[in-house]
Backbone as a chain_set.jsonl record, in Angstrom:
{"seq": "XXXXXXXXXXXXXXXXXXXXXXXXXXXXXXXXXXXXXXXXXXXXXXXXXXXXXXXXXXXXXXXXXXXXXXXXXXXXXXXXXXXXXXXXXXXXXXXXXXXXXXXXXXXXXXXXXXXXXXXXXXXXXXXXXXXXXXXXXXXXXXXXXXXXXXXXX", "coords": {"N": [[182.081, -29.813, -21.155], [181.339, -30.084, -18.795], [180.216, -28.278, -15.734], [179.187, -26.172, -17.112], [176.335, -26.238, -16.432], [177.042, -24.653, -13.797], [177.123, -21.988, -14.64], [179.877, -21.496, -15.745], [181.234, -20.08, -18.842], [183.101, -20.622, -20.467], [184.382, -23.496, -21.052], [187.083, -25.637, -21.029], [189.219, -28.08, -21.885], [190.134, -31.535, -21.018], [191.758, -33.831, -20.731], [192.108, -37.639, -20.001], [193.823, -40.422, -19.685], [191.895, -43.443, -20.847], [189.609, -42.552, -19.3], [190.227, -42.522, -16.771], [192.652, -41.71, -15.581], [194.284, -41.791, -13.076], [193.57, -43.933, -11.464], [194.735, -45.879, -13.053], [196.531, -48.607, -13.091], [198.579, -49.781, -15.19], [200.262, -48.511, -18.366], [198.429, -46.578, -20.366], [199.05, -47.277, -23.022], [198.675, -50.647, -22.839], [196.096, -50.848, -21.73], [194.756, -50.082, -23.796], [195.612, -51.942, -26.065], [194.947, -54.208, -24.611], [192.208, -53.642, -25.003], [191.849, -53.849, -28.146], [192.375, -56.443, -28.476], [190.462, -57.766, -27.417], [188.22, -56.643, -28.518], [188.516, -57.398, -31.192], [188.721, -60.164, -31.008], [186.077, -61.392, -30.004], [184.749, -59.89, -31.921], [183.038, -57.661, -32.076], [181.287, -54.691, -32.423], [182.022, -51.136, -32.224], [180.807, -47.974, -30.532], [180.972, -44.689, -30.202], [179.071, -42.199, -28.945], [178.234, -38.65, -28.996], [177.509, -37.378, -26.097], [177.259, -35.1, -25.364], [177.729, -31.425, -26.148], [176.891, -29.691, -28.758], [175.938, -27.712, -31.789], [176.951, -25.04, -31.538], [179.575, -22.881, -29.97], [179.742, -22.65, -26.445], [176.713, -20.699, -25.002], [175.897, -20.663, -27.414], [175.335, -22.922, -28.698], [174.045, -26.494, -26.94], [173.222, -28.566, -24.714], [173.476, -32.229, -26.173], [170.342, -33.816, -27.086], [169.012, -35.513, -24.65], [167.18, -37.465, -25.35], [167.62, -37.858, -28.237], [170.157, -38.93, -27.576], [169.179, -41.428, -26.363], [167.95, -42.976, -28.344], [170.009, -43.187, -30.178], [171.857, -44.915, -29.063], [170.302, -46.884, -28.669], [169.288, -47.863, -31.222], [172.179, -48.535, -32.201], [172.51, -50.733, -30.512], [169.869, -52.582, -30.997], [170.552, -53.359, -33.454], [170.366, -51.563, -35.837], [171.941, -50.206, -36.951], [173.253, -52.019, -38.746], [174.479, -52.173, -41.657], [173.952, -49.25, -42.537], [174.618, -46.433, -44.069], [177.832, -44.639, -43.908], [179.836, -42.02, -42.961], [182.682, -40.098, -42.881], [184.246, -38.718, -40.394], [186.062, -35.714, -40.888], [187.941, -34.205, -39.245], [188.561, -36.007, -37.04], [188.429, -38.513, -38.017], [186.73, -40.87, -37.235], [183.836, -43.148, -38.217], [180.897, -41.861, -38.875], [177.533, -42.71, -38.463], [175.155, -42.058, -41.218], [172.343, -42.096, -40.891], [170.071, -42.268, -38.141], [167.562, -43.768, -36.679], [164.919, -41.968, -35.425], [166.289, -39.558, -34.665], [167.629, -36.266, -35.741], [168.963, -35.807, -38.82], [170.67, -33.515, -39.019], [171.983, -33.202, -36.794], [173.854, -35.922, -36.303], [175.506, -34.727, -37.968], [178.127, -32.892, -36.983], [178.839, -30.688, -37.466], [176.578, -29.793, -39.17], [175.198, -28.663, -37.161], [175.987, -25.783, -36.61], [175.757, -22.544, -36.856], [177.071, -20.789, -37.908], [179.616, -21.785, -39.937], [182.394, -21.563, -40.566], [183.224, -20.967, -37.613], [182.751, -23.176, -36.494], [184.373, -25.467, -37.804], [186.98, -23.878, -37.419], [187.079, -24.424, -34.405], [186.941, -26.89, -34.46], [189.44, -28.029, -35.759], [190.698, -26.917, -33.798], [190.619, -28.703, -31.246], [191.142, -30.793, -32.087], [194.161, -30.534, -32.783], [194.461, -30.162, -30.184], [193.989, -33.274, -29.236], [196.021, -34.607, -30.868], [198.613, -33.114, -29.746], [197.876, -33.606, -26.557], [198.328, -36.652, -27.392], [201.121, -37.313, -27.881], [203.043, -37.562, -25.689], [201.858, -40.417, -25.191], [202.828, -41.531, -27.482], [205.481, -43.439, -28.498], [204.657, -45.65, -27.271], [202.404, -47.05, -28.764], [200.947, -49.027, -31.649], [201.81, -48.376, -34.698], [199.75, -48.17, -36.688], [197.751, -47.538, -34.442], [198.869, -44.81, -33.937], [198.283, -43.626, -36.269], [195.744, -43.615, -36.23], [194.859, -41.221, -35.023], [193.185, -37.95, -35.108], [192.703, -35.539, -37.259], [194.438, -32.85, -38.256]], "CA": [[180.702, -29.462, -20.874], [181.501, -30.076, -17.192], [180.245, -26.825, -15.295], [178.447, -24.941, -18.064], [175.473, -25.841, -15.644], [177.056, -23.68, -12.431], [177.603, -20.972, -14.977], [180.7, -22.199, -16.73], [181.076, -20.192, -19.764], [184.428, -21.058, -21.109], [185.046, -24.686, -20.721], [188.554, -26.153, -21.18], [189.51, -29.609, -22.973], [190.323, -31.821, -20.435], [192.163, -35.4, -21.44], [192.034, -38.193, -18.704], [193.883, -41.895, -20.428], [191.316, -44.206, -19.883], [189.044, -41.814, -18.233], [190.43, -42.721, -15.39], [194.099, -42.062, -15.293], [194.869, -42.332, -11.988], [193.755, -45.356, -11.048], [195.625, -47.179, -13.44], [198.129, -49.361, -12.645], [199.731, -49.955, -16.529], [200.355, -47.18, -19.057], [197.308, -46.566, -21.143], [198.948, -48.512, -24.084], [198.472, -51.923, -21.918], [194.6, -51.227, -22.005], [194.745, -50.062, -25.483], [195.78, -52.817, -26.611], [193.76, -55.474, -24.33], [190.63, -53.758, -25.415], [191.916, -54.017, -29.256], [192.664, -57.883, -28.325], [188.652, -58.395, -26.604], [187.208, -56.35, -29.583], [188.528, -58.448, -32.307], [187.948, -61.88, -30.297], [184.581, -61.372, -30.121], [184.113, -59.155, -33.129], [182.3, -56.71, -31.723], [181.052, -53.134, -32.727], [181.998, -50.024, -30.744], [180.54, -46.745, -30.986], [180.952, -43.283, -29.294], [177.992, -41.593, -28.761], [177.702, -37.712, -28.143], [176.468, -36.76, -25.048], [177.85, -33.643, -24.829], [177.296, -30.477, -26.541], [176.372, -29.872, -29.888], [175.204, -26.5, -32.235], [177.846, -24.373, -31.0], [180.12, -22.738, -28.491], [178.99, -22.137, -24.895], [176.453, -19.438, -24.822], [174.926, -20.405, -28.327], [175.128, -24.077, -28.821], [173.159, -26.799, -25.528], [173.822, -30.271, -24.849], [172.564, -32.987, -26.747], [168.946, -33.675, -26.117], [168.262, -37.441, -24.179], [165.849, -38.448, -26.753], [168.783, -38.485, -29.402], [171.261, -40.583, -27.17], [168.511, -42.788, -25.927], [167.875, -43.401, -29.823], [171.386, -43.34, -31.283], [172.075, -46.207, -28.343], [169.284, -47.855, -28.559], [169.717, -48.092, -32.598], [173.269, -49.495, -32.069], [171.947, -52.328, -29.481], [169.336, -53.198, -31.841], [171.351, -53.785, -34.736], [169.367, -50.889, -36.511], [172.583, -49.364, -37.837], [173.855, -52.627, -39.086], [174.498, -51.849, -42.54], [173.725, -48.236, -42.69], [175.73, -45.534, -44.891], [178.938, -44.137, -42.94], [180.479, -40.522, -43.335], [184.059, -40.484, -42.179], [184.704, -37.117, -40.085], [187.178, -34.95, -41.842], [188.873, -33.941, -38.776], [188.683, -36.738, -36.434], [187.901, -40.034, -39.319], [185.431, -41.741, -36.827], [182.884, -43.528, -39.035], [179.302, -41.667, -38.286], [176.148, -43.204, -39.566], [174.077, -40.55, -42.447], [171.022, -42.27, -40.429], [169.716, -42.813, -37.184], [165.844, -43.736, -37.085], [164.653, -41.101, -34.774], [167.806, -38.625, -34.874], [167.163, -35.347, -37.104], [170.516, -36.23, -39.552], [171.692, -32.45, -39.184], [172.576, -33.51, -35.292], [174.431, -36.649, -36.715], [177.066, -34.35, -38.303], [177.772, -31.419, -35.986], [178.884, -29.073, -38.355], [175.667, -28.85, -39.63], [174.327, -27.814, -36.132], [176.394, -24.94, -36.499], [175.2, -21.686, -37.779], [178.421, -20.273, -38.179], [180.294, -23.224, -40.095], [183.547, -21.186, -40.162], [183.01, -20.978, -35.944], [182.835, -24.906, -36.501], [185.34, -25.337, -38.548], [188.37, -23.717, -36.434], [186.765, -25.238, -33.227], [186.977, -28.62, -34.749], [190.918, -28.494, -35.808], [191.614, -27.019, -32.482], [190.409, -29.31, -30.872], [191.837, -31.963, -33.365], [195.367, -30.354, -32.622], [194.796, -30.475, -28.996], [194.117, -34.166, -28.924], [197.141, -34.652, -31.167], [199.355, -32.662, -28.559], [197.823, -34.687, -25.867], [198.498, -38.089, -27.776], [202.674, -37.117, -27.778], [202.995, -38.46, -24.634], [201.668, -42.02, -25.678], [203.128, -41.944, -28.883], [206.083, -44.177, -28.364], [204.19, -46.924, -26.753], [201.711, -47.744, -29.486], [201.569, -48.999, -32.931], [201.186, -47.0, -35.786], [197.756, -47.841, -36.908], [197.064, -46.465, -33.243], [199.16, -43.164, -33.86], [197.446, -43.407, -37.804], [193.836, -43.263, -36.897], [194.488, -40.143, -34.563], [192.495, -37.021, -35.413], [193.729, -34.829, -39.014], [194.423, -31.743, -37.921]], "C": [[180.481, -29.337, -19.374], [181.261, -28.605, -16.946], [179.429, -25.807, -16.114], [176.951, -24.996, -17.079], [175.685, -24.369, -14.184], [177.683, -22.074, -12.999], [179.385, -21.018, -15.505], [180.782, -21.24, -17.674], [182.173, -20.517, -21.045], [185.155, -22.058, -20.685], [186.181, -24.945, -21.141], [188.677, -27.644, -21.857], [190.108, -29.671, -21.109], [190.866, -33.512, -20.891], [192.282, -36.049, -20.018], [192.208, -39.54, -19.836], [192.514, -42.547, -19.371], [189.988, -43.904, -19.223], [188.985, -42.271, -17.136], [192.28, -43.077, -14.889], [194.832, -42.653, -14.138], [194.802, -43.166, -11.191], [194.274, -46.478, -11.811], [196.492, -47.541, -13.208], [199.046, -49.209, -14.036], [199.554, -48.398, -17.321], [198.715, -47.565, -19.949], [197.441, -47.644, -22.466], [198.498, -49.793, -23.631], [196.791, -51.577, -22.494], [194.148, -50.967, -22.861], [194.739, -50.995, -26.16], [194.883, -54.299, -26.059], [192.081, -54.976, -24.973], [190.475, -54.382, -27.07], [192.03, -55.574, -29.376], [191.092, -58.172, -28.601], [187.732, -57.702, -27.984], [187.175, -57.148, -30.913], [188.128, -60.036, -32.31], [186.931, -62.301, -30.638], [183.824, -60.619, -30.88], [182.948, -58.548, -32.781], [182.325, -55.46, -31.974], [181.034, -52.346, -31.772], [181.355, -48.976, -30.932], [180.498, -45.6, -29.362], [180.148, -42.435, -30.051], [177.893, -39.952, -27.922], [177.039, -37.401, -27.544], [176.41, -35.622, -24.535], [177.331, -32.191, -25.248], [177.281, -30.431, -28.255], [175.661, -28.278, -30.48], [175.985, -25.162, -32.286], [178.47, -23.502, -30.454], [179.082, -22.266, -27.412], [178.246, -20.689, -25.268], [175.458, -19.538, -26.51], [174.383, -21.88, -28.424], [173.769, -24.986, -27.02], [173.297, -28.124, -25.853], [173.214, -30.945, -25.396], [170.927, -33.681, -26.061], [169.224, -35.629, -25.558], [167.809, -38.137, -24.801], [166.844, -38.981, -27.553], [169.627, -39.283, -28.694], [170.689, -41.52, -26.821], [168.522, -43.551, -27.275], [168.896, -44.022, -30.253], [171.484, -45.183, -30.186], [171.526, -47.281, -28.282], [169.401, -48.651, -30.354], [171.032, -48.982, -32.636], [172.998, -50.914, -31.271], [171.142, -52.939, -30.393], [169.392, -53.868, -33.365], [170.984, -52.484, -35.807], [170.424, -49.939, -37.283], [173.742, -50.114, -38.75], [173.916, -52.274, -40.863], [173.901, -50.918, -43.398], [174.628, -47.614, -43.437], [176.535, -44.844, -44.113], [179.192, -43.257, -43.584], [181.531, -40.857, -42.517], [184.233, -38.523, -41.753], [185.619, -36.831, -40.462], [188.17, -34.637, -40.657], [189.185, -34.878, -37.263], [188.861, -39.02, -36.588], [187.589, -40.778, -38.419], [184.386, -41.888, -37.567], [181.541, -42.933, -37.966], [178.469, -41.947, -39.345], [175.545, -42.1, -40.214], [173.225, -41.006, -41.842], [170.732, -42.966, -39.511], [168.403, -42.83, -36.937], [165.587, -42.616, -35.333], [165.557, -39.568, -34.004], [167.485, -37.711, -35.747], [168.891, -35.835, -37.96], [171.256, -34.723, -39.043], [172.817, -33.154, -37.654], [173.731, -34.658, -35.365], [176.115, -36.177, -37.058], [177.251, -32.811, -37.643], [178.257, -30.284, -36.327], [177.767, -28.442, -39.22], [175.023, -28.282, -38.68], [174.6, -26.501, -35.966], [176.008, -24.111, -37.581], [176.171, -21.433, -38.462], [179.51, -21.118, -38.598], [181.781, -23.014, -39.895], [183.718, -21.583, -38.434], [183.522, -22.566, -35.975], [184.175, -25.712, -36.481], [187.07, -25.474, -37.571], [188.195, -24.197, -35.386], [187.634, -26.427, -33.153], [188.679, -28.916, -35.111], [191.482, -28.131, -34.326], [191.576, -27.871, -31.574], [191.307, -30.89, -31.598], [193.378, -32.036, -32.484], [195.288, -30.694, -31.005], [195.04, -31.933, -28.339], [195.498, -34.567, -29.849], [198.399, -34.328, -30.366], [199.413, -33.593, -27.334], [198.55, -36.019, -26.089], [200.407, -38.361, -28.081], [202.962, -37.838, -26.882], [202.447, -39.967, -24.624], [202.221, -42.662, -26.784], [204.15, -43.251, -29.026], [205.788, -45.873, -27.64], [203.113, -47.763, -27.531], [201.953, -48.191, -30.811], [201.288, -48.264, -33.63], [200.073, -47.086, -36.104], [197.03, -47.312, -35.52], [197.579, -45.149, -33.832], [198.114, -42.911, -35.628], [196.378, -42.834, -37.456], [193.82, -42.097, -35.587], [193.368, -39.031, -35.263], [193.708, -36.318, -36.345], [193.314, -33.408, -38.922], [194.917, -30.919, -39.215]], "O": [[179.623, -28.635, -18.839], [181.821, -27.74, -17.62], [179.098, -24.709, -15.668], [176.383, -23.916, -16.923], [174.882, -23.524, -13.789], [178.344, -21.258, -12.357], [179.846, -19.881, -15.411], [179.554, -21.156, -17.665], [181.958, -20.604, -22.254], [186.236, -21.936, -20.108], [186.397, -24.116, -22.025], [187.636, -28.025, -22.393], [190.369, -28.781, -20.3], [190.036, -34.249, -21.422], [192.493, -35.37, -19.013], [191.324, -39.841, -20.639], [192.18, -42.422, -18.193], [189.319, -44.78, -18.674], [187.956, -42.463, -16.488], [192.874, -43.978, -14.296], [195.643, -43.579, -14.105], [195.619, -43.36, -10.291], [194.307, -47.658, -11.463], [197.47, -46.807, -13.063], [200.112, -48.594, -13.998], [198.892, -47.435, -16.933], [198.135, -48.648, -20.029], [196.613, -48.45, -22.89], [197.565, -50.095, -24.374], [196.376, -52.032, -23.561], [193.034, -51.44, -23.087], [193.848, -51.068, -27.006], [194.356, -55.16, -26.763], [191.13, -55.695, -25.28], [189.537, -55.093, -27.428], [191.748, -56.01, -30.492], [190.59, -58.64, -29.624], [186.693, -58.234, -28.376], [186.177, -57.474, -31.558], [187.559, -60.785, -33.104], [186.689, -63.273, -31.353], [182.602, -60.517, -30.777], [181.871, -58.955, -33.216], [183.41, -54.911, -31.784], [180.402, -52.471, -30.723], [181.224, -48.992, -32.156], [180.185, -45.704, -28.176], [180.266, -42.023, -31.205], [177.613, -39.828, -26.73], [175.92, -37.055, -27.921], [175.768, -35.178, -23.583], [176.392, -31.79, -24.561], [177.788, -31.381, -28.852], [174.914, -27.68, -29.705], [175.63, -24.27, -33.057], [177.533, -22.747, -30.192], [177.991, -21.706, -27.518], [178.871, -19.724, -25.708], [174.56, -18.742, -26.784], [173.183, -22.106, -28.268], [173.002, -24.332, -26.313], [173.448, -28.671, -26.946], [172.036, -30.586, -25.385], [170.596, -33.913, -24.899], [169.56, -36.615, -26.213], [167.961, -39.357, -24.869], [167.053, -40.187, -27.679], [169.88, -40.391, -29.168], [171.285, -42.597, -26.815], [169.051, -44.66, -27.339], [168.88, -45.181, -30.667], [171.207, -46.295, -30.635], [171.969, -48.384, -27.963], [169.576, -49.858, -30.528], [170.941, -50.122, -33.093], [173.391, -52.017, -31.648], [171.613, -54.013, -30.766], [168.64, -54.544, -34.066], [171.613, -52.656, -36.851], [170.044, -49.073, -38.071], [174.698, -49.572, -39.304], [172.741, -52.084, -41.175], [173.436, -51.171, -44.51], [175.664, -48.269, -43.555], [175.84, -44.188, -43.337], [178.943, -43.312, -44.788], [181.467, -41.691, -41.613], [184.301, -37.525, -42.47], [186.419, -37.766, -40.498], [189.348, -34.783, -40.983], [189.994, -34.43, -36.451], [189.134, -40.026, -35.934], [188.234, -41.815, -38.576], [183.762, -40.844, -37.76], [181.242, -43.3, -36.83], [178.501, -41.668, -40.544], [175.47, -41.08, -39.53], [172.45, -40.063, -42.007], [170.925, -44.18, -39.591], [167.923, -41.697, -36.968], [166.25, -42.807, -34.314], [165.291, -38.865, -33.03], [166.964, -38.19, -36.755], [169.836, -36.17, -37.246], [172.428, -34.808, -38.678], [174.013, -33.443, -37.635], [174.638, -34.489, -34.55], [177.217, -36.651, -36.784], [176.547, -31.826, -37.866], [178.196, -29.187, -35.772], [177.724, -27.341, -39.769], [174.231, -27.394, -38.996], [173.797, -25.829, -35.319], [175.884, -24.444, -38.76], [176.233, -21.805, -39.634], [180.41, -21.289, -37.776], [182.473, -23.836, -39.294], [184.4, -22.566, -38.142], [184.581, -22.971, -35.495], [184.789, -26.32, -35.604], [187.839, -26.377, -37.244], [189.267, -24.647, -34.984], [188.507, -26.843, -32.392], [189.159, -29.988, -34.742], [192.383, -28.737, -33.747], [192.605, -27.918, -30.899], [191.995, -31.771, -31.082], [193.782, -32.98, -31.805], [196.094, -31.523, -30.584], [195.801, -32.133, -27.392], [196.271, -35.018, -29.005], [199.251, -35.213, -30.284], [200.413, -34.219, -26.984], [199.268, -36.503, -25.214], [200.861, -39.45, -28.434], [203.202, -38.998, -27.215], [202.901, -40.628, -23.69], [202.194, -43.858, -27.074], [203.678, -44.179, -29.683], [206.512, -46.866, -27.573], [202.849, -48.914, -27.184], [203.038, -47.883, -31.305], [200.486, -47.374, -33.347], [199.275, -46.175, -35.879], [195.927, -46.765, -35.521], [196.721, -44.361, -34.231], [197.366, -41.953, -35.825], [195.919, -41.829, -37.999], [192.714, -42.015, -35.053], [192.641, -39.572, -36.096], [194.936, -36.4, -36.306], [192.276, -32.88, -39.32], [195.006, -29.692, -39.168]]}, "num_chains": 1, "name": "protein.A"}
């Protein structure tokens, strides 16, 4: 989404371990695995929250509005999606909630933002495949339920 403001119209995938490769000192597995340590410790819930774009590609789609990530975030802090109904994405199997109290649901699953579901569709495996490609290069350093719950291209 980087750049679609300065006229951008064909953004690129961009992978960064960590988002912040180059200041790490250890390989990405190392903080893979301490976060998987600190999340189970303290049994804590994670969630990734689109902030990005949404509706689809550059030129038809527009970034997610503020209102919905203030919501979706604010819903997770408040417990408000504690025992909500989960959808498992088909080409990434991150659990997304069917309901966020002030969220329209289509925005929830972002193939319904798309007119063109085919458009969607092939987006969404290429993208799939690309983080798969990416994730070669780490492969040998994690365990399998890491390489498992990749994206299903």
């Amino acid at each position: 989404v980087a750049g679609t403001e300065r006229g951008v119209t064909e953004p690129s995938a961009t992978f960064s371990a960590c988002f912040g490769a180059p200041f790490m000192a250890q390989r990405p597995s190392v903080y893979a695995s301490l976060l998987g340590k600190k999340i189970e410790e303290h049994n804590v819930n994670c969630w990734l929250v689109n902030t990005g774009w949404s509706g689809g590609p550059p030129g038809v789609g527009s970034r997610m509005k503020i209102a919905y990530t203030r919501a979706m975030v604010n819903a997770a802090l408040d417990g408000k999606l504690d025992g909500v109904e989960f959808v498992e994405d088909p080409n990434f199997g991150v659990q997304v909630p069917a309901s966020v109290p002030d969220v329209p649901v289509e925005v929830l699953q972002p193939r319904n933002t798309w007119a063109d579901k085919a458009a969607y569709d092939a987006q969404a495996k290429k993208l799939a495949k690309m983080f798969q490609e990416n994730f070669k290069q780490f492969a040998d350093n994690v365990t399998e339920d890491i390489r498992a719950a990749g994206p299903k291209a």
